[in-house]
N, CA, C and O of each residue as an XYZ file, in Angstrom:
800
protein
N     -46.701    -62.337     13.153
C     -46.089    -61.943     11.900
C     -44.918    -62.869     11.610
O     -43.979    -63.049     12.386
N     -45.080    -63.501     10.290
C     -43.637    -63.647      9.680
C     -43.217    -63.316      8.788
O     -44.091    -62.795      8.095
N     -42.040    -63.305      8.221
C     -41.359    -62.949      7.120
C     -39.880    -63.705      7.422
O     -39.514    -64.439      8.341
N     -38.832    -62.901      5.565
C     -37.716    -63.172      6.196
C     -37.067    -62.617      7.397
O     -37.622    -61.791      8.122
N     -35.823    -63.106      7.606
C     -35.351    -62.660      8.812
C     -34.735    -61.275      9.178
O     -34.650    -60.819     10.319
N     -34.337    -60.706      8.075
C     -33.935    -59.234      8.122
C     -35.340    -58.529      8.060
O     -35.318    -57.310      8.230
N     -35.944    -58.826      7.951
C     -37.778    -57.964      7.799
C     -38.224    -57.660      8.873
O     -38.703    -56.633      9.356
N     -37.891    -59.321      9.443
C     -38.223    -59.395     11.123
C     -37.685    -58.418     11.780
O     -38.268    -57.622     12.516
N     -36.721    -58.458     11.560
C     -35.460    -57.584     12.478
C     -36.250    -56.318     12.414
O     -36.943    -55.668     13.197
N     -35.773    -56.207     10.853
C     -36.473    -54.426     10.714
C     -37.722    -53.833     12.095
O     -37.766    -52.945     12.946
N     -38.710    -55.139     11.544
C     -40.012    -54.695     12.555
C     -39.958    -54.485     13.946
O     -40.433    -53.487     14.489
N     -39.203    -55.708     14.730
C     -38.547    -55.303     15.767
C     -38.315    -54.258     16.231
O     -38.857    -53.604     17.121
N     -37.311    -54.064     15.479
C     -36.538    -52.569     15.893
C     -37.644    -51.095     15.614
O     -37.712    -50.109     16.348
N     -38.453    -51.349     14.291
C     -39.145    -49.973     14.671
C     -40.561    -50.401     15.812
O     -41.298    -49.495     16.199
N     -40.750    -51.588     16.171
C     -41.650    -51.699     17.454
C     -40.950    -50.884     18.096
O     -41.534    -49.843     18.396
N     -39.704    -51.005     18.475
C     -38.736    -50.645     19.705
C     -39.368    -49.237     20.095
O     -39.937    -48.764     21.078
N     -38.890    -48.706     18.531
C     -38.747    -47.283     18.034
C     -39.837    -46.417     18.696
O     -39.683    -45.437     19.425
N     -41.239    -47.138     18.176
C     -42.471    -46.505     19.170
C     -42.778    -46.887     20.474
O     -43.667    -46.321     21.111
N     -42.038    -47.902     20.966
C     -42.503    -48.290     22.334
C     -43.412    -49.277     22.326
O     -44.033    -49.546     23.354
N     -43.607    -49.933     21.189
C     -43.998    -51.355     21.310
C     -43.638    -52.402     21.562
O     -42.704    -52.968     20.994
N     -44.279    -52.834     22.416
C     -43.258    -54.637     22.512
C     -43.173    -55.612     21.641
O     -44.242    -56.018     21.186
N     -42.087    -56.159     21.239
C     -42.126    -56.960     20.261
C     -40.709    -57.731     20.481
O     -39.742    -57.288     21.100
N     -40.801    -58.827     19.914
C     -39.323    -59.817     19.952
C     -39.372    -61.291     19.151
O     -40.145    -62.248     19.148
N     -38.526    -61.057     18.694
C     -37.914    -62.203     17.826
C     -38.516    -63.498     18.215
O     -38.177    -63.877     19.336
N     -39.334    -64.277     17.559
C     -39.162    -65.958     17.693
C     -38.220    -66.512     17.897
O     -37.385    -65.853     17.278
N     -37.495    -67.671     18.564
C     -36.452    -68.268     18.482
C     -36.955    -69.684     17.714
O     -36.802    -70.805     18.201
N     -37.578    -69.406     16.434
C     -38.004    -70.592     15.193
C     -36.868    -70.815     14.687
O     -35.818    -70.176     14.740
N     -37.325    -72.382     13.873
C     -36.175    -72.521     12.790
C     -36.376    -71.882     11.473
O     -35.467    -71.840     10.643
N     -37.844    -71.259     11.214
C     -38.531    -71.008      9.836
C     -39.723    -70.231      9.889
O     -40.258    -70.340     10.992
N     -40.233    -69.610      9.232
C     -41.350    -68.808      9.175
C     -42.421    -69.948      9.176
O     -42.667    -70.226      8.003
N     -42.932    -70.483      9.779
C     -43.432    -71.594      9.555
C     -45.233    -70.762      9.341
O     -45.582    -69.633      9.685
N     -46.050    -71.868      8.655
C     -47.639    -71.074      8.740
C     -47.173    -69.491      7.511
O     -47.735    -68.398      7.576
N     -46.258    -69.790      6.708
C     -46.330    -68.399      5.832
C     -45.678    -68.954      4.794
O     -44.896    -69.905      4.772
N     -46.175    -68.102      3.742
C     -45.602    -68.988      2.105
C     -44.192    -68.978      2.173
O     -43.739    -69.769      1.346
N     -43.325    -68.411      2.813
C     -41.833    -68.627      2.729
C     -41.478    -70.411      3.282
O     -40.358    -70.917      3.351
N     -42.843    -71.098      3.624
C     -42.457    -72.650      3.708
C     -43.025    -73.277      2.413
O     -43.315    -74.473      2.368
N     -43.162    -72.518      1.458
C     -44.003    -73.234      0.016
C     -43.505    -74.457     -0.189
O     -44.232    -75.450     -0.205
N     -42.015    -74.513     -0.393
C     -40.884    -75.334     -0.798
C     -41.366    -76.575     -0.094
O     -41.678    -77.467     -0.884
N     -41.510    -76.873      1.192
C     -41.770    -77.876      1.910
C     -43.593    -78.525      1.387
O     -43.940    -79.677      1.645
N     -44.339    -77.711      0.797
C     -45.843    -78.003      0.699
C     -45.885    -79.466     -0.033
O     -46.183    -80.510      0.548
N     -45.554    -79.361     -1.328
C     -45.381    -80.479     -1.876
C     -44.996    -82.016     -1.232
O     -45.732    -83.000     -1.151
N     -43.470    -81.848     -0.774
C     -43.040    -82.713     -0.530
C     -43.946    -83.685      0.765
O     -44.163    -84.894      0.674
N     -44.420    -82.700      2.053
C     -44.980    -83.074      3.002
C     -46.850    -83.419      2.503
O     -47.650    -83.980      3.252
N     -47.014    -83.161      1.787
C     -48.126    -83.420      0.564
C     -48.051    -85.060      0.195
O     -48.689    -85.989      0.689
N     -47.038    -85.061     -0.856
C     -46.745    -86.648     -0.810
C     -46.561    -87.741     -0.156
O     -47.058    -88.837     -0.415
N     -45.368    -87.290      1.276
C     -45.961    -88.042      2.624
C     -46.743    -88.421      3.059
O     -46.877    -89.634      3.215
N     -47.910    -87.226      3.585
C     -49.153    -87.838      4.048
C     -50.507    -88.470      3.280
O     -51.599    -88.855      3.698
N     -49.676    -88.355      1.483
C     -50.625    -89.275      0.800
C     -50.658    -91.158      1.198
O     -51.542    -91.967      0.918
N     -49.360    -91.378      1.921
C     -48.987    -92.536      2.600
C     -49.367    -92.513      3.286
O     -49.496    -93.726      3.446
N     -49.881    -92.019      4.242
C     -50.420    -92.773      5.427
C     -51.903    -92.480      5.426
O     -52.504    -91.521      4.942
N     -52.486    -93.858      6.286
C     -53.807    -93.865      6.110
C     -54.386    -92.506      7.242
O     -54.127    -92.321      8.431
N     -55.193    -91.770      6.348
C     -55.928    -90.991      7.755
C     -57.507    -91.832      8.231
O     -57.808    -92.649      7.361
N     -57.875    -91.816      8.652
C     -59.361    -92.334      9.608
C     -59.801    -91.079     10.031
O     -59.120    -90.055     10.102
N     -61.239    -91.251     10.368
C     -61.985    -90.399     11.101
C     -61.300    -89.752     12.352
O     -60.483    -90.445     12.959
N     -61.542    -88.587     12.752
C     -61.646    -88.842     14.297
C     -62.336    -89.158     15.094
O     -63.477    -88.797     14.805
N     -62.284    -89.747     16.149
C     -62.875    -90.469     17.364
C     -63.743    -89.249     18.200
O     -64.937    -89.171     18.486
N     -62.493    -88.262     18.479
C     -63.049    -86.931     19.329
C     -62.985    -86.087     18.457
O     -62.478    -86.443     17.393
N     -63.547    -84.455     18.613
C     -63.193    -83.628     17.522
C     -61.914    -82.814     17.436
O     -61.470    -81.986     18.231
N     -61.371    -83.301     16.142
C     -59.806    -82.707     16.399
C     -60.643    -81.322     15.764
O     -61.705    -81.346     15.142
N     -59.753    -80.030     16.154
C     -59.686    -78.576     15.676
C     -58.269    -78.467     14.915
O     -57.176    -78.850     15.331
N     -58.676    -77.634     13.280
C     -57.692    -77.043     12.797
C     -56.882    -75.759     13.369
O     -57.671    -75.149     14.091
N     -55.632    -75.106     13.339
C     -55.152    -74.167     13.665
C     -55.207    -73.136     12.544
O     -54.320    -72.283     12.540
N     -56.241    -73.107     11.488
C     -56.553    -71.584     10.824
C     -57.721    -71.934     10.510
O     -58.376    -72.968     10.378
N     -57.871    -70.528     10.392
C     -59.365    -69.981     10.299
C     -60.385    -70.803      9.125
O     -59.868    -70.928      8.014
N     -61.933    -71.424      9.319
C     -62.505    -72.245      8.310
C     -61.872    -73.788      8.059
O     -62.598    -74.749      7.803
N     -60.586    -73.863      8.158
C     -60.364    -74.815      8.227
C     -60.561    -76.438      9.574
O     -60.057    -76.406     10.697
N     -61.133    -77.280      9.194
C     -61.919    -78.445      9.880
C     -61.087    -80.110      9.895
O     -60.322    -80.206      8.935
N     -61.101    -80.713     10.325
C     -61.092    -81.973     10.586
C     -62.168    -83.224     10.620
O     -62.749    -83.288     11.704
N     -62.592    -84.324      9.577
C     -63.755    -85.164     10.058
C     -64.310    -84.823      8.508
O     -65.211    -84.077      8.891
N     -64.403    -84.814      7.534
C     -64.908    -84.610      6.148
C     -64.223    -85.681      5.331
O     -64.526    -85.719      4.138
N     -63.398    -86.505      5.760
C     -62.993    -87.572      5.410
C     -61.227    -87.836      4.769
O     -60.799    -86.746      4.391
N     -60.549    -88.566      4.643
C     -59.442    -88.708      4.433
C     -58.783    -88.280      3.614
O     -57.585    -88.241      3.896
N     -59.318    -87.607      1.834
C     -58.810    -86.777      1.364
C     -58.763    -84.938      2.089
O     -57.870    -84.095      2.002
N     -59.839    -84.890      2.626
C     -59.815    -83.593      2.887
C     -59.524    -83.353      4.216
O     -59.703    -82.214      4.649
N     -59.114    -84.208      4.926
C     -58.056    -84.325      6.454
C     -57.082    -84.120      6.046
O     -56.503    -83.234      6.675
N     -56.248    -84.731      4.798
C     -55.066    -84.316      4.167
C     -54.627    -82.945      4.150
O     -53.728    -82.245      4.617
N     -55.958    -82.834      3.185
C     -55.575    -81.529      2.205
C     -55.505    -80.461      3.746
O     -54.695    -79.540      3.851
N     -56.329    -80.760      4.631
C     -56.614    -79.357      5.705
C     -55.169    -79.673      6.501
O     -54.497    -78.693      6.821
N     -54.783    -80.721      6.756
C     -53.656    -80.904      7.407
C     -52.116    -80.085      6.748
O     -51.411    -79.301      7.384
N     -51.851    -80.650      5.012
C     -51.018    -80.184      4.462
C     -51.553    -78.353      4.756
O     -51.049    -77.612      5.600
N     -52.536    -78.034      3.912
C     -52.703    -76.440      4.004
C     -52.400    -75.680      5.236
O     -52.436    -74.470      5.016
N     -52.033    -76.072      6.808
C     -51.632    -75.452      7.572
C     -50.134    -75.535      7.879
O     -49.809    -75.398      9.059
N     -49.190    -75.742      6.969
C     -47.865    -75.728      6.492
C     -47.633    -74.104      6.434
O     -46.890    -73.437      7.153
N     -48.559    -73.623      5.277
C     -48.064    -72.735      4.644
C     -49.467    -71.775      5.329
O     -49.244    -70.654      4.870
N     -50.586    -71.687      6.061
C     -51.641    -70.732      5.949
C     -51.254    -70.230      7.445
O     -50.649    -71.018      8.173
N     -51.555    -69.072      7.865
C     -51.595    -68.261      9.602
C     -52.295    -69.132     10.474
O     -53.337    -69.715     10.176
N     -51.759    -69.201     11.452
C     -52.731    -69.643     12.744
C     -53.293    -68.958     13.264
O     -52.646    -67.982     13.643
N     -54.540    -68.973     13.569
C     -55.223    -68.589     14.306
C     -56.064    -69.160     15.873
O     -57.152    -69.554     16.293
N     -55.047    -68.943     16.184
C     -54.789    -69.393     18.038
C     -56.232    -68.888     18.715
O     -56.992    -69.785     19.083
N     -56.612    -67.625     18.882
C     -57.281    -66.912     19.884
C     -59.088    -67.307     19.621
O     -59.956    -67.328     20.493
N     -59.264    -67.614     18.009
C     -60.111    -67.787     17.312
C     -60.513    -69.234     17.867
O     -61.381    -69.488     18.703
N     -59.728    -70.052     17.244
C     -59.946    -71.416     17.549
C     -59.897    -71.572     19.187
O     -60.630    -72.457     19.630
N     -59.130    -70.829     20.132
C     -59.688    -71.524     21.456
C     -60.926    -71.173     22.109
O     -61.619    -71.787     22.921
N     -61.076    -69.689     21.394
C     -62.897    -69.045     21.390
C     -63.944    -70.573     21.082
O     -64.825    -70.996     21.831
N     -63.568    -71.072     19.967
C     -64.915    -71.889     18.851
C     -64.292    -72.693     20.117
O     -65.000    -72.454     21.095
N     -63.198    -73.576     20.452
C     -63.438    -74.610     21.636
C     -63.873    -74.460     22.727
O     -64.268    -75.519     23.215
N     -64.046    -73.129     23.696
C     -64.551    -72.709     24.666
C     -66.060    -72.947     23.999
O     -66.797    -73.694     24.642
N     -66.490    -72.477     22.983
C     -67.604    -72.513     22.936
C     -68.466    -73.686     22.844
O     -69.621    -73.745     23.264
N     -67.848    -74.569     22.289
C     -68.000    -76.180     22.213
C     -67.905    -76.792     23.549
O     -67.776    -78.016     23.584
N     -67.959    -75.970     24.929
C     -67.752    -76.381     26.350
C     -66.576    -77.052     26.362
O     -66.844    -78.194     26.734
N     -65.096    -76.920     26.096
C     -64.112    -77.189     26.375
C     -63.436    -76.380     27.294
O     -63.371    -75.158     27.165
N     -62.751    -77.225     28.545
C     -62.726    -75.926     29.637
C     -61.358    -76.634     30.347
O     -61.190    -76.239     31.501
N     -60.538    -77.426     29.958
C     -59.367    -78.123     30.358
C     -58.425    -78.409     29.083
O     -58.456    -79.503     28.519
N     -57.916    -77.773     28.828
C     -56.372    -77.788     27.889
C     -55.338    -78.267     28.490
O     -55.079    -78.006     29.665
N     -54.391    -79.285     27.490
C     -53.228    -80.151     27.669
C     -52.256    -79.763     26.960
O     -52.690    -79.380     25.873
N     -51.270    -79.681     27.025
C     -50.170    -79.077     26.381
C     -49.269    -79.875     26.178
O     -48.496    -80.124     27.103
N     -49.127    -80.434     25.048
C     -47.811    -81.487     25.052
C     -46.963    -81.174     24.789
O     -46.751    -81.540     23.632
N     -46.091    -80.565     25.224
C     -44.631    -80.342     23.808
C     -43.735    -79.274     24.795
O     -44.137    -78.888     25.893
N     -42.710    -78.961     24.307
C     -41.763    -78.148     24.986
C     -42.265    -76.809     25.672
O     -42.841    -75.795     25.279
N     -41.689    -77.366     27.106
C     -42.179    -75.608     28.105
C     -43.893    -75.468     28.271
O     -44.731    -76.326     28.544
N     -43.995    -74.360     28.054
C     -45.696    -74.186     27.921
C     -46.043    -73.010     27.331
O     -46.813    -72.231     27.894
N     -45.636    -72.822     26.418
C     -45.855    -71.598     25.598
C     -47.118    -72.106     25.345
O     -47.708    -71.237     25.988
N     -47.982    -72.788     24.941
C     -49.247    -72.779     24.832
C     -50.599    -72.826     26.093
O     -51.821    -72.680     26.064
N     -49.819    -73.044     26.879
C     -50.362    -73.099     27.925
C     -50.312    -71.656     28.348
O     -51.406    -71.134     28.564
N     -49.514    -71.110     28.464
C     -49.526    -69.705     28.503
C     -50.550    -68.886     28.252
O     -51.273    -68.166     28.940
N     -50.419    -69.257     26.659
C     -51.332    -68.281     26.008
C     -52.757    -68.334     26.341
O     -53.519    -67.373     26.445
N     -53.113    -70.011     26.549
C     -54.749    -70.291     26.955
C     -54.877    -69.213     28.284
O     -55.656    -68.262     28.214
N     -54.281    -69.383     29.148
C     -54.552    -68.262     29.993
C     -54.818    -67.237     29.865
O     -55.733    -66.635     30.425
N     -53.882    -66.749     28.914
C     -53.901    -65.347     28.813
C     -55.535    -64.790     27.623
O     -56.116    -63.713     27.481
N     -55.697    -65.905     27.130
C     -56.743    -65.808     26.204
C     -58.308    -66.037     27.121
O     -59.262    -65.295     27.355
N     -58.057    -67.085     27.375
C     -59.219    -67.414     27.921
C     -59.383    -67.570     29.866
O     -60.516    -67.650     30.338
N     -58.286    -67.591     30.693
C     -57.951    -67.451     31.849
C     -59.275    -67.307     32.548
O     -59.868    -68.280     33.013
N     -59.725    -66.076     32.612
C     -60.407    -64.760     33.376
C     -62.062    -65.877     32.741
O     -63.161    -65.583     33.211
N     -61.960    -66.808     31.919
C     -62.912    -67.548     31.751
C     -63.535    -68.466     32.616
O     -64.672    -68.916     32.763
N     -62.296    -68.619     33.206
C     -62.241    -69.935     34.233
C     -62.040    -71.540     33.546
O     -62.752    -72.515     33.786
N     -60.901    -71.482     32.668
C     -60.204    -72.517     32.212
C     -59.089    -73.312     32.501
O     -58.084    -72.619     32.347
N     -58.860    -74.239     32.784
C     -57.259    -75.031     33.165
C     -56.448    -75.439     31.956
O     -56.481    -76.381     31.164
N     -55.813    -74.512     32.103
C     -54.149    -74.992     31.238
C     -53.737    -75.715     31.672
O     -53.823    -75.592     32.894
N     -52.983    -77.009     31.209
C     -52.524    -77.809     31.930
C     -50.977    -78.541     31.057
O     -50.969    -79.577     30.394
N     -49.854    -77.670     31.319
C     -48.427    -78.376     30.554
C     -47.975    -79.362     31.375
O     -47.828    -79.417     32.596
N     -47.718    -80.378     30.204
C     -46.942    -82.039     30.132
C     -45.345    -81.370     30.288
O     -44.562    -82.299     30.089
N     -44.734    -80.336     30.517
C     -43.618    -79.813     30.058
C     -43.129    -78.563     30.429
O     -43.534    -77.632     29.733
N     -42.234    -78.244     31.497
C     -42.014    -76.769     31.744
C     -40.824    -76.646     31.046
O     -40.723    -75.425     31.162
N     -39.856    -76.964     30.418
C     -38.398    -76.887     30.159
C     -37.249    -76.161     31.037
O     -37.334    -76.085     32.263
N     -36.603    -75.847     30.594
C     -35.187    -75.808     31.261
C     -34.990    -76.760     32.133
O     -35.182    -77.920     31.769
N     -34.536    -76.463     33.560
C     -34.321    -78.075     34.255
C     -34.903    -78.327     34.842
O     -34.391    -79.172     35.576
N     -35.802    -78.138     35.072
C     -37.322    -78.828     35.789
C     -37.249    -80.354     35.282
O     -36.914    -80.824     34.194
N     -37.647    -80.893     36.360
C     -37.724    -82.367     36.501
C     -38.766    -82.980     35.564
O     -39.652    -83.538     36.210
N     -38.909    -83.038     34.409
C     -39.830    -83.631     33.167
C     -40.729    -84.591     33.643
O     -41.914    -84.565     33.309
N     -40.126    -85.692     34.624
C     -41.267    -86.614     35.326
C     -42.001    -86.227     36.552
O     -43.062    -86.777     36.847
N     -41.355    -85.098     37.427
C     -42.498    -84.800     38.122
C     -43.273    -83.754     37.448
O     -44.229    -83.340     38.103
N     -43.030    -83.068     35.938
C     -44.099    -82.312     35.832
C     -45.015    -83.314     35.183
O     -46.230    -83.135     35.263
N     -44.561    -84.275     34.595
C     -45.575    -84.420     34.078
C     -46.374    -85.720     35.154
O     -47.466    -85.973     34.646
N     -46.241    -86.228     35.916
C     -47.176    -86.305     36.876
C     -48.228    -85.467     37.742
O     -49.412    -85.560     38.063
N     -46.873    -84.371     37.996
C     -48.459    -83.736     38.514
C     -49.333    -83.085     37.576
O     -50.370    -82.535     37.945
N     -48.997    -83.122     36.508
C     -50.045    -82.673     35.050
C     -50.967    -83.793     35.331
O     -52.132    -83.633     35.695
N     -50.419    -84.882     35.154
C     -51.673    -86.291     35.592
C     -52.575    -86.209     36.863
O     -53.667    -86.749     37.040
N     -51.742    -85.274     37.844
C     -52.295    -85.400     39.037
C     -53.303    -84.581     38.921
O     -54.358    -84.959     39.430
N     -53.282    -83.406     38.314
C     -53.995    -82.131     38.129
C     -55.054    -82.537     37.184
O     -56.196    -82.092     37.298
N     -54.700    -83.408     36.210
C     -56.192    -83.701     35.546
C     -57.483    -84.717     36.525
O     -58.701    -84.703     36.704
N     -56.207    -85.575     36.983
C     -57.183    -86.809     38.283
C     -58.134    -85.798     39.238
O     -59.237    -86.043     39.726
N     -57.614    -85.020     39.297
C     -58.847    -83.853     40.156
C     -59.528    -83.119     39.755
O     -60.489    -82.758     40.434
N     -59.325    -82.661     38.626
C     -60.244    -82.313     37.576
C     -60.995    -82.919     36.913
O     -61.610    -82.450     35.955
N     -61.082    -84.412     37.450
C     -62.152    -85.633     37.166
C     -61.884    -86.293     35.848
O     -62.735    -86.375     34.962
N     -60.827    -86.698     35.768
C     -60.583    -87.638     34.526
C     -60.089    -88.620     34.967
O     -59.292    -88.539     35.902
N     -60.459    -89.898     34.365
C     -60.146    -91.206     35.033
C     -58.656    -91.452     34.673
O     -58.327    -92.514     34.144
N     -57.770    -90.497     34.949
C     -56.440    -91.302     34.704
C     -55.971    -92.424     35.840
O     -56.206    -92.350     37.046
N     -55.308    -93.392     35.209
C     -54.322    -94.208     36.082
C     -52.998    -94.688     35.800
O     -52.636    -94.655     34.624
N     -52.160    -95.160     36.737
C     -51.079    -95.190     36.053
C     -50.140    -94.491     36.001
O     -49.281    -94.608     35.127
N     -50.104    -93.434     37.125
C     -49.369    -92.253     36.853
C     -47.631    -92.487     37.090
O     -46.558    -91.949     36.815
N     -48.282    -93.874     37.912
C     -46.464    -94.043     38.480
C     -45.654    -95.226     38.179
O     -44.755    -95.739     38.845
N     -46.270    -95.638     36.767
C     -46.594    -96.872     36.319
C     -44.230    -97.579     36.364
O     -43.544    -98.523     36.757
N     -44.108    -96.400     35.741
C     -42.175    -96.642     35.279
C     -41.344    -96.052     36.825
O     -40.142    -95.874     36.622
N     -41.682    -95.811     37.932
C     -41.343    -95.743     38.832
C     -40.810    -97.172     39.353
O     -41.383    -98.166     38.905
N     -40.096    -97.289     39.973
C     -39.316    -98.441     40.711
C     -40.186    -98.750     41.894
O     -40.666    -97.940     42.688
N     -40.344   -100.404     41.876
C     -40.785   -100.872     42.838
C     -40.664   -100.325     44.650
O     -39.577    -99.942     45.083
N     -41.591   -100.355     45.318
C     -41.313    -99.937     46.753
C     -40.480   -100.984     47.042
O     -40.357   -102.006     46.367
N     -39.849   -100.680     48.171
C     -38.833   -101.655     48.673
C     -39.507   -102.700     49.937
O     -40.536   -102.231     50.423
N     -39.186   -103.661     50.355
C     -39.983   -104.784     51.586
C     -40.050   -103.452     52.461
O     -39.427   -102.394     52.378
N     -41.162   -103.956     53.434
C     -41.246   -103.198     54.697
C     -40.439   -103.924     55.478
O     -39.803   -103.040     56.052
N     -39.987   -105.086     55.936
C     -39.396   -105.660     56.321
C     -38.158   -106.822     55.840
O     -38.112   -107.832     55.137
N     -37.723   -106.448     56.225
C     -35.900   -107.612     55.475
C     -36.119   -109.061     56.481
O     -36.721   -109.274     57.534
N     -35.520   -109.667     55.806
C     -35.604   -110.886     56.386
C     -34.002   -111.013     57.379
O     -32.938   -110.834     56.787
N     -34.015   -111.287     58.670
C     -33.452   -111.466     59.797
C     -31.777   -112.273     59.272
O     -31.646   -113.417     58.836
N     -30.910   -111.460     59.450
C     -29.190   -112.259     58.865
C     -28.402   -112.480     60.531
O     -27.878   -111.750     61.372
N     -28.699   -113.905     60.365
C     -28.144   -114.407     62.013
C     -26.231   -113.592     61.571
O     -25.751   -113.133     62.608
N     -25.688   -113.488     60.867
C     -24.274   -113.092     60.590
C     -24.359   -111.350     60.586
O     -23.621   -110.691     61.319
N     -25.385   -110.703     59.639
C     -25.312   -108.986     59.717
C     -25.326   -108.388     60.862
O     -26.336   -108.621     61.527
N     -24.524   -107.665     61.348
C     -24.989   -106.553     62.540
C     -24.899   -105.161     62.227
O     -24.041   -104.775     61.432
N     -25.651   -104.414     62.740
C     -26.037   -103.151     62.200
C     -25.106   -102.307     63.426
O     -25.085   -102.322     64.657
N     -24.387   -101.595     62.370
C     -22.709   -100.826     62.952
C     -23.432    -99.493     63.194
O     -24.045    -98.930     62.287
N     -23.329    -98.902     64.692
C     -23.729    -97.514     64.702
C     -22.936    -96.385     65.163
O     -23.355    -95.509     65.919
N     -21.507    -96.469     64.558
C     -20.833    -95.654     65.063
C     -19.967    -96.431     66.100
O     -20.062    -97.622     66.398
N     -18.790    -95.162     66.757
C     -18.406    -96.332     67.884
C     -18.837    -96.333     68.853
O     -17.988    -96.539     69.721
N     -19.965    -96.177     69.273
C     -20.999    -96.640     70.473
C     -21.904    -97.958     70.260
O     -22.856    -98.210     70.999
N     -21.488    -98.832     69.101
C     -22.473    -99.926     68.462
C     -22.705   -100.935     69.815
O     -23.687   -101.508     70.286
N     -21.105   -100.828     70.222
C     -21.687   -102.010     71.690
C     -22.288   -101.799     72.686
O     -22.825   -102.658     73.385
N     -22.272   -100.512     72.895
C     -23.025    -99.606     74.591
C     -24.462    -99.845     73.982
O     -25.388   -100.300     74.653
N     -24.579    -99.457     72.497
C     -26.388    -99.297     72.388
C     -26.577   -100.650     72.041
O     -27.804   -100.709     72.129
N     -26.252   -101.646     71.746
C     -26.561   -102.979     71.788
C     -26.783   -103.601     73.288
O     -27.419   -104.601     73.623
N     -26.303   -102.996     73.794
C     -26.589   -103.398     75.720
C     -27.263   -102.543     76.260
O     -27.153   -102.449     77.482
N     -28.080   -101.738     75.627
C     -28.765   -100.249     76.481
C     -29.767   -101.136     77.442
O     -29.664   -101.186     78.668
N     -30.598   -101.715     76.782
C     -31.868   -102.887     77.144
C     -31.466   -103.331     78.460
O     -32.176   -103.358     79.465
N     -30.059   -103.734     78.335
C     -30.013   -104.344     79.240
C     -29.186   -104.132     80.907
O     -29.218   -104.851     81.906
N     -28.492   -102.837     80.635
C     -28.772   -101.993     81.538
C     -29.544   -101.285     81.747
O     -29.113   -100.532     82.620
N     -30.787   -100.949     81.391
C     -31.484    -99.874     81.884
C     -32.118   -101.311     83.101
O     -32.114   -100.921     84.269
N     -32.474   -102.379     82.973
C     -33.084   -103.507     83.115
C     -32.275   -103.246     84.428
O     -32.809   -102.520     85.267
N     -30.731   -103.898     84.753
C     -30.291   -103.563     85.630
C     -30.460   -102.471     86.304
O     -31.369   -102.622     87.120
N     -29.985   -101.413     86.335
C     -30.408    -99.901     87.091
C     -31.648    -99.979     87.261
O     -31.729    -98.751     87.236
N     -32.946   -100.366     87.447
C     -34.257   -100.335     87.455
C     -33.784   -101.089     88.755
O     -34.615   -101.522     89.554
């Protein structure tokens, strides 16, 4: 559901009222509902600039009837129309399950979508798979082992460690001047060799 923000509230609170669960989005906008009309136009004219192309793979729209692949005016038009029309999440990952899609990627902040595939389709035997946990989770190891997790799930990724820093020599090259300081026992263990040699 959206609306304005006191509406929201309202609903909230009488969820509360019966013991329903319910809670606030933390959005910037009702987004997917005519209270973004204002924006239709303008983001309309934008993407009359840029070239669209086919797709390669099949992209899926996020509401209902709506498609991708009918060609560059009407990639537009389906693209602009999900500004302002409902998503329909549960629907569309049904029609992709059904299309044998059985590994989901999640790009974008946290994994609220990743979430939901579970919770939708889980018990299916599907892999969610988030590029992104947020808060302070380490962003590059998740999203490696997101890479790692698809490499076993049989996708030819490579490259995973591509912006990682070089390994270092296995071996340094010999400094007749460096000596390696070990505390103040450096001279007893520099002669160990050669008393044990003696005492033998």
């Amino acid at each position: 559901m959206g609306g304005p923000t006191p509406a929201v509230e309202r609903f909230v609170e009488e969820c509360a009222a019966h013991a329903v669960p319910a809670k606030r989005l933390p959005v910037a906008a009702a987004f997917h509902t005519p209270l973004v009309e204002h924006a239709v136009e303008p983001f309309a004219a934008a993407c009359a600039d840029v070239a669209f192309t086919a797709p390669v793979v099949p992209v899926y729209a996020d509401t209902a009837g709506a498609a991708y692949g009918a060609g560059p005016d009407a990639d537009r038009r389906t693209l602009v129309e999900q500004l302002r029309r409902p998503v329909d999440f549960a629907v569309r990952l049904a029609e992709m399950y059904a299309d044998g899609i059985r590994v989901f990627v999640e790009f974008g902040p946290k994994n609220t979508l990743s979430s939901l595939v579970e919770r939708v389709l889980g018990p299916q035997g599907v892999e969610a798979v988030p590029c992104d946990r947020g808060g302070r989770a380490d962003s590059a190891a998740v999203l490696k082992e997101a890479a790692l997790r698809l490499r076993v799930l049989g996708l030819p990724l490579t490259g995973v460690n591509r912006y990682d820093a070089p390994p270092r020599p296995e071996h340094r090259t010999p400094s007749s001047v460096a000596r390696l300081l070990e505390g103040p026992n450096f001279a007893l263990r520099s002669r160990e060799a050669a008393i044990a040699h003696q005492l033998a």
